[in-house]
VOTORDO-804609 format. One record per residue: x, y, z of N, C-alpha, C in turn; residue in three letters. Coordinates in steps of 0.1 Angstrom, whole numbers, plus 5000, padded with zeros to 4 digits. Each point is the difference from the previous one (the first is absolute). Layout:
XYZXYZXYZALA/...
END
This chain:
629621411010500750125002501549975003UNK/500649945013500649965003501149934988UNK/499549894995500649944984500750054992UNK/499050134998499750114987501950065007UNK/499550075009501050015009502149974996UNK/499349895005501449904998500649964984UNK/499150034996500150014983501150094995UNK/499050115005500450144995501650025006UNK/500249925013501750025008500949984992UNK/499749844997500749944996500549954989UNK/498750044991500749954986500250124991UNK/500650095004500650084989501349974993UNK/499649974990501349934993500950124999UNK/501449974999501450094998499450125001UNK/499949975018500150155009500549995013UNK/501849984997500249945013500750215005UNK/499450094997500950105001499550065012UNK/500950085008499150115013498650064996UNK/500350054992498450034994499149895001UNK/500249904996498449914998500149965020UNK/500950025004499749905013499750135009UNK/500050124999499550095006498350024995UNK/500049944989498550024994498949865012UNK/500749925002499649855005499950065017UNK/500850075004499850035012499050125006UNK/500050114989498850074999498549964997UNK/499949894990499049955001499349945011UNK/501149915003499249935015499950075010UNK/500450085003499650145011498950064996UNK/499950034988497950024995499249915002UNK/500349894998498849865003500450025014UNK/500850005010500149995015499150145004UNK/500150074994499250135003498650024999UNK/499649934990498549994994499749885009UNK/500449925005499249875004500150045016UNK/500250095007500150065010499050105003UNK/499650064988498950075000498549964998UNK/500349854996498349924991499249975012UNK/499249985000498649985012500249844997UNK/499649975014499949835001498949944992UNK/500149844994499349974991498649945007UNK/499050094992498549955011499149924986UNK/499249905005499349974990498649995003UNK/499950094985498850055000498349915002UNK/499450055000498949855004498550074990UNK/499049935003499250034985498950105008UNK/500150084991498950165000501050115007UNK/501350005009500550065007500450124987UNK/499750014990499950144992498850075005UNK/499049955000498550075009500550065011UNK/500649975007500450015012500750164996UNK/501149934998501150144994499150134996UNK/498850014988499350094992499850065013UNK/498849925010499750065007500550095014UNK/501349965003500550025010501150084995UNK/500250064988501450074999499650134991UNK/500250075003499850194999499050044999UNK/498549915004498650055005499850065004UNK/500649995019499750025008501350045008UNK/500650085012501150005013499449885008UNK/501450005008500049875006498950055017UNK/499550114991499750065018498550014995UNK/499450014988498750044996499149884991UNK/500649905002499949884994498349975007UNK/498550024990498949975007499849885009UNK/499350015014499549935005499049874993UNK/500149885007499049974994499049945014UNK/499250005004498649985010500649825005UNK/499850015011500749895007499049854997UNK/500449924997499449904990499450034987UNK/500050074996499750014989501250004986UNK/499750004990500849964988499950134990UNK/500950045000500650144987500649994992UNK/499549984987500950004986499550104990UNK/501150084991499550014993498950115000UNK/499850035014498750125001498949925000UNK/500349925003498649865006500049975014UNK/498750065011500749955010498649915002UNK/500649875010498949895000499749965011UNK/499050065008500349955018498349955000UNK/499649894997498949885001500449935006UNK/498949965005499849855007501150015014UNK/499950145005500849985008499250045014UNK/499050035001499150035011499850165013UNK/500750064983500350135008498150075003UNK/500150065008499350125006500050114998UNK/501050034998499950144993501050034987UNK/499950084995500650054988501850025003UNK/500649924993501450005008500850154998UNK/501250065005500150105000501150024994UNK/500950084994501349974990500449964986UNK/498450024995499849934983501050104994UNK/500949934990500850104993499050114988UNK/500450125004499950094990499549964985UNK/500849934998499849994986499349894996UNK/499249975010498949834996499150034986UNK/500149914993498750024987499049935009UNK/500049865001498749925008500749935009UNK/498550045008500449965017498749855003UNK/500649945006499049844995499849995018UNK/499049995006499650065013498749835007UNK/499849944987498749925001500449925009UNK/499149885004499949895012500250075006UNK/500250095011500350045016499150015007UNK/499750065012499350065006499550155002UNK/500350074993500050145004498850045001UNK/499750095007498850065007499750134995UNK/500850094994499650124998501350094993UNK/499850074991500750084994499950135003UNK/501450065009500250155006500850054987UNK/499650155006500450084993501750024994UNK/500749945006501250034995500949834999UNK/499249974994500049834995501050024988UNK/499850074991500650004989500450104998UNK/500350075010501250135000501149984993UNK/500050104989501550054989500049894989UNK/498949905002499849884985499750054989UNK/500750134992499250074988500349914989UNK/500749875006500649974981499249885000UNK/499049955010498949885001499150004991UNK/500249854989498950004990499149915004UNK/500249875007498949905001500249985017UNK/498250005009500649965016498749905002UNK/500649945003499249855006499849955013UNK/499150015003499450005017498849864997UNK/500149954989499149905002499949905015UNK/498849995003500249875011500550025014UNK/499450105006500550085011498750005008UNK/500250105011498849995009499350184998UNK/500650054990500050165000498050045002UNK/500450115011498450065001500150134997UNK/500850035004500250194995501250024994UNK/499950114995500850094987500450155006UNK/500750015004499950165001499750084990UNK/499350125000500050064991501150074991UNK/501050005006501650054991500649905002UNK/499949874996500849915001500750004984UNK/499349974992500050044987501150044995UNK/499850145006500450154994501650014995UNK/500949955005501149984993500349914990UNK/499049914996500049934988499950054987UNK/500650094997499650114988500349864987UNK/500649924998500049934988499749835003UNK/499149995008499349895004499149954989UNK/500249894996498949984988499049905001UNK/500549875007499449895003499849985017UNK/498550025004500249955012498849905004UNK/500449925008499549865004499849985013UNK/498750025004499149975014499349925003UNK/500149924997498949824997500549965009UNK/498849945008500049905014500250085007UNK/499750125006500150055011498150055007UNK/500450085010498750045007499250134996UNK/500550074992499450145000498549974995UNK/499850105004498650035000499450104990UNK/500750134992500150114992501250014993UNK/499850044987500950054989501350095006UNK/500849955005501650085006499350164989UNK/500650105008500450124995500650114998UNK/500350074991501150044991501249904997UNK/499349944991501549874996500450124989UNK/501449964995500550084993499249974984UNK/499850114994500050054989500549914986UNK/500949935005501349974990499249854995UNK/499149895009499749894999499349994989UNK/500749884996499649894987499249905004UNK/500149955014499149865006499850005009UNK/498349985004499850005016499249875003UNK/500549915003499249885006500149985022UNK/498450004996500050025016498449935000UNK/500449834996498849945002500349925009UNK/499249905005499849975018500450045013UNK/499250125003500150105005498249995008UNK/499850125007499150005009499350124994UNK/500350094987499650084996498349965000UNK/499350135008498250034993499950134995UNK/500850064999499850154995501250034990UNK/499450044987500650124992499950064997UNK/500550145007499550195003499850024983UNK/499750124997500250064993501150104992UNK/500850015011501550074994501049864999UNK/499749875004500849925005501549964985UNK/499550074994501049954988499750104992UNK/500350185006499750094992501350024994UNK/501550005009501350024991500449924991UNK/499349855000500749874991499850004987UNK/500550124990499549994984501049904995UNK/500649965006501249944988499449845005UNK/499449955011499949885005499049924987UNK/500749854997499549974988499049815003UNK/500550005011499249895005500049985019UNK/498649955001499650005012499749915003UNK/500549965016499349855003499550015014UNK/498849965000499350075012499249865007UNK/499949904990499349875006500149975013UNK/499049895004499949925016500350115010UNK/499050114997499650135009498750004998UNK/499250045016498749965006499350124996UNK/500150054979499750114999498349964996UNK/499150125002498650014996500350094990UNK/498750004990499750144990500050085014UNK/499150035008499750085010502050095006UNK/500649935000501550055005500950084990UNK/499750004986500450044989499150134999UNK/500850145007499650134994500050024987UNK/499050124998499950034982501350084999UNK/500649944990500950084991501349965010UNK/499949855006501449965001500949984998UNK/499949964990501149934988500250154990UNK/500050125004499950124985501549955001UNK/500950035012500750064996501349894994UNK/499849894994500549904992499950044987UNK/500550084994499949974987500549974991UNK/501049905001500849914991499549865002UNK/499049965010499649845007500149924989UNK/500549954995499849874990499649855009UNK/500350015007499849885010499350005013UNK/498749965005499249995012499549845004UNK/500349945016499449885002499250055014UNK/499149984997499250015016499149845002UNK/500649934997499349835003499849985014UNK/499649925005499849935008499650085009UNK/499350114999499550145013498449945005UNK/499550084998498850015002498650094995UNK/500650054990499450084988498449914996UNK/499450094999498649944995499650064984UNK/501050094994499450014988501750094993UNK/500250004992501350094995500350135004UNK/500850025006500050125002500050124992UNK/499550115004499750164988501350085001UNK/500050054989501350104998501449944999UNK/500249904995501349904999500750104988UNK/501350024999500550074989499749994986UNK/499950074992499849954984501249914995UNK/501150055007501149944993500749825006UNK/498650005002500249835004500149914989UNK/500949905003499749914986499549845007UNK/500549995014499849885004499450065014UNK/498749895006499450065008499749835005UNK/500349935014499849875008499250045009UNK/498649965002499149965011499249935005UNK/501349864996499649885002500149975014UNK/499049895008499550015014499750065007UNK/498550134989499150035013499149975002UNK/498650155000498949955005499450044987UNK/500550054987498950084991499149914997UNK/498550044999499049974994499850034982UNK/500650105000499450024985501150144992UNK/499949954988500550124990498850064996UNK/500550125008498650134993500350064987UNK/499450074993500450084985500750105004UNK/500150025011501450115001500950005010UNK/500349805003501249985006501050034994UNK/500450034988501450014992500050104994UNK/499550095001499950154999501350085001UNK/500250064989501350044999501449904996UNK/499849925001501349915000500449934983UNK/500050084991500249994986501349915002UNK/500950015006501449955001500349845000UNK/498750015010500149815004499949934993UNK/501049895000500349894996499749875007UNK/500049985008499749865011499250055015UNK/498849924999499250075009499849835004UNK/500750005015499849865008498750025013UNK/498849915002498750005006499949875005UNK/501549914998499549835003499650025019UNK/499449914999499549915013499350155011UNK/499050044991499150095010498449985000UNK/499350075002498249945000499150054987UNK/500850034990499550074990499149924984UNK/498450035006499449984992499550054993UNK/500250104992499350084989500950114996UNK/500450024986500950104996498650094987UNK/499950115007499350094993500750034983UNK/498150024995501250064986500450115001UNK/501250024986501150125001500949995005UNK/499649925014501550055011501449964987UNK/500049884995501649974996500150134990UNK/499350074991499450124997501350135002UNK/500649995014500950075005501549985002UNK/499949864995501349984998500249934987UNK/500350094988499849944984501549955001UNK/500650005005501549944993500149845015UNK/499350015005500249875009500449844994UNK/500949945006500649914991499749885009UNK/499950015012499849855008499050045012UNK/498649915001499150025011500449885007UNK/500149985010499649915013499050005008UNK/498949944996499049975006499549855005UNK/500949935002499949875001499649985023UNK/499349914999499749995015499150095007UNK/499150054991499050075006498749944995UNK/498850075002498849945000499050044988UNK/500750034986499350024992499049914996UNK/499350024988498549914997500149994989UNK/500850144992500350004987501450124998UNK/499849934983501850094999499650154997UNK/501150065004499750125004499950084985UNK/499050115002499650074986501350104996UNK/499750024989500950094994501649964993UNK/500249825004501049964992500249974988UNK/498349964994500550024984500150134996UNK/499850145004500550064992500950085006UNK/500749955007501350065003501349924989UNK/500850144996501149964991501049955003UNK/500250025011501849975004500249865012UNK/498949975005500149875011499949914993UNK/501549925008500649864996499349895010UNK/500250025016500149935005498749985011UNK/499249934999498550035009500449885011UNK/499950015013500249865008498350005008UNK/499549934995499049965007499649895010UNK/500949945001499949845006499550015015UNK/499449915007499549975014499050134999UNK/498450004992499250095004498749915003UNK/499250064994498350004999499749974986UNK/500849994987499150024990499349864993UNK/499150054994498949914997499749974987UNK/500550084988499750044987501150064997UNK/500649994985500650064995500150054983UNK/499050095001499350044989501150024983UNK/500150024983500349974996501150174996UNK/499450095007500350104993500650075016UNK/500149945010500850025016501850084997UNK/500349924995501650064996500150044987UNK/499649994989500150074988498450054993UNK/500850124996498950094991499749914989UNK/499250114995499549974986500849964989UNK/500950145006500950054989501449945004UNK/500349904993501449935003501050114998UNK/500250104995501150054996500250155006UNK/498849995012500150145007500749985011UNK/500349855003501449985011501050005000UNK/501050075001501450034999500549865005UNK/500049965013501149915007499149884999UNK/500149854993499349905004500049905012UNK/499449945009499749995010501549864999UNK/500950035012501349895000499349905015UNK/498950065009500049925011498450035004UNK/499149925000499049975009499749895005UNK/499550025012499949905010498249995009UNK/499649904993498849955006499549885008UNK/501149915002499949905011499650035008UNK/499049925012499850005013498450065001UNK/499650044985499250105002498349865000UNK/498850035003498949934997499149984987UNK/500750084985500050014990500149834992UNK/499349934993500449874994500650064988UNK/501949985001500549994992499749974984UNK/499649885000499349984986499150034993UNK/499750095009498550114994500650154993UNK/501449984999500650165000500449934986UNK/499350104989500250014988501650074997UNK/500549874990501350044990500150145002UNK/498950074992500250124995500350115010UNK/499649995008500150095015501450045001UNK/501349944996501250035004500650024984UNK/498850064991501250014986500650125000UNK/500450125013500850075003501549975007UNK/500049865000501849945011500249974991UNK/501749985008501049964986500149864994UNK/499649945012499649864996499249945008UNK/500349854999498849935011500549995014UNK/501349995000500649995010500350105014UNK/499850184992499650085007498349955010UNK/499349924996498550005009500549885011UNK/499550025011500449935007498149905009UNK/499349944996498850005003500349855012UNK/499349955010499849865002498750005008UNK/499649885006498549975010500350075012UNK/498950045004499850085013500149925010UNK/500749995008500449905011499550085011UNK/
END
């Protein structure tokens, strides 16, 4: 600048006249003018544009959101874990989408916990000490979609969660009961996670699950269930009740459930699958039955069209007859078999005829070895 400056003074060829030297004095009284007015030179450092976005015509310097005293606010992200709070901190900005609440301690959700949160999409309370819910705790969550209650103490289905939810996982928990109304407003809820709750059939009212009717997704593992539960939505497609007590598939365990696709049963006491039952689920594409106490493979898989995937491994079986997985009719099965699994079982592998698996896609789909 300065150079540029001295340039411009001084090398004007044949202009020694009052004019040019009143031009040379007016000039430098504008650069003395303008460099008087410039802001001092600051240098900038890296992301300080984030900074700026956020901090300049958002917000007054007087209405600028709070953010919860150790906790972290970005972005409409607020993140106060692993910090050992007690209770639900107080001053969450207005405009939070998700509020991340997990590791702490908290003991119980009051009523005006989430007072004026209407713009809350995802809240995360995983890993707390929570035993109660108020009943209007909820209630200002009008666009709440995802909420997460894993690891805590309750004992019952929280109620009136908002309407608006996409996902409810609330497995290891102390739940034994689920009412009947307990999920009458949740139509839009599309997957449930309910596992490592000390649920019985006996705790599951009739017509608990009605009011789910978009469920695509259910896990109740690891409970205490002694047979599948009745009335599960039609619009299920995956259904986990792996680690309980079921004994058996009756012919009208799957009753209703045309939708299903992956029906998981690993590691429960289940010796005998009645005929028909798979009968109820014609489009099912993966069974897990592996780790229970069968004798033999379960009926109705050759002539089911659409199952790919059978896991039978760690049972009881003894025989495995030539017509077990495929029909008569080779060409009445739509999907050919990509995975089964018969290791571990008391069956002598080398007794199981070639022909028994001329429904997989190859040899490599069978998985056989000695019963150890």
């Amino acid at each position: 600048m300065y150079t540029y400056l001295y340039v411009l003074l001084s090398n004007r060829k044949g202009c020694h006249c009052a004019t040019c030297a009143t031009m040379r004095v007016f000039i430098l009284l504008a650069f003395l003018i303008a460099a008087s007015w410039a802001k001092p030179f600051h240098q900038t450092q890296f992301l300080d544009f984030m900074l700026e976005d956020e901090g300049s015509g958002l917000f007054p310097d007087n209405e600028m959101p709070m953010c919860p005293f150790g906790c972290q606010c970005h972005l409409r992200v607020v993140q106060c874990s692993d910090l050992g709070l007690t209770t639900v901190p107080k001053d969450i900005p207005k405009d939070t989408t998700l509020l991340d609440l997990q590791n702490n301690k908290i003991t119980e959700i009051k009523e005006n916990d989430f007072k004026n949160l209407r713009n809350l999409n995802a809240l995360i309370l995983v890993n707390n000490k929570i035993g109660t819910v108020h009943p209007k705790a909820f209630a200002p969550l009008v666009k709440l979609q995802r909420l997460y209650l894993s690891k805590n103490l309750l004992k019952e289905i929280p109620v009136n969660m908002p309407s608006s939810l996409h996902e409810l996982r609330i497995h290891e928990n102390e739940i034994t009961k689920v009412k009947k109304n307990a999920f009458d407003n949740l139509s839009q809820v599309y997957a449930l996670e309910m596992g490592s709750n000390p649920l019985k059939n006996s705790g599951i009212d009739g017509g608990a699950f009605n009011g789910l009717k978009k469920l695509s997704f259910i896990r109740l593992s690891d409970a205490a269930l002694t047979a599948i539960p009745k009335g599960l939505p039609a619009s299920l497609s995956e259904i986990h009740l792996d680690g309980n007590k079921i004994t058996r598939v009756k012919a009208d365990s799957l009753k209703g459930l045309k939708n299903l696709v992956r029906l998981g049963l690993s590691f429960n006491e289940i010796f005998s699958v009645d005929n028909g039952s798979l009968d109820n689920a014609p489009f099912l594409r993966e069974l897990h039955m592996d780790n229970n106490a069968l004798i033999k493979v379960p009926a109705g898989l050759a002539d089911h069209r659409f199952i790919q995937v059978v896991y039978l491994h760690n049972n009881l079986i003894t025989a495995v007859g030539v017509n077990d997985f495929c029909g008569l009719d080779y060409y009445a099965k739509k999907n050919l078999y990509s995975g089964i699994s018969l290791f571990n079982n008391p069956v002598p592998y080398w007794e199981i005829q070639p022909i028994t698996f001329r429904c997989a896609t190859n040899r490599a789909a069978i998985q056989l070895g000695n019963f150890k």
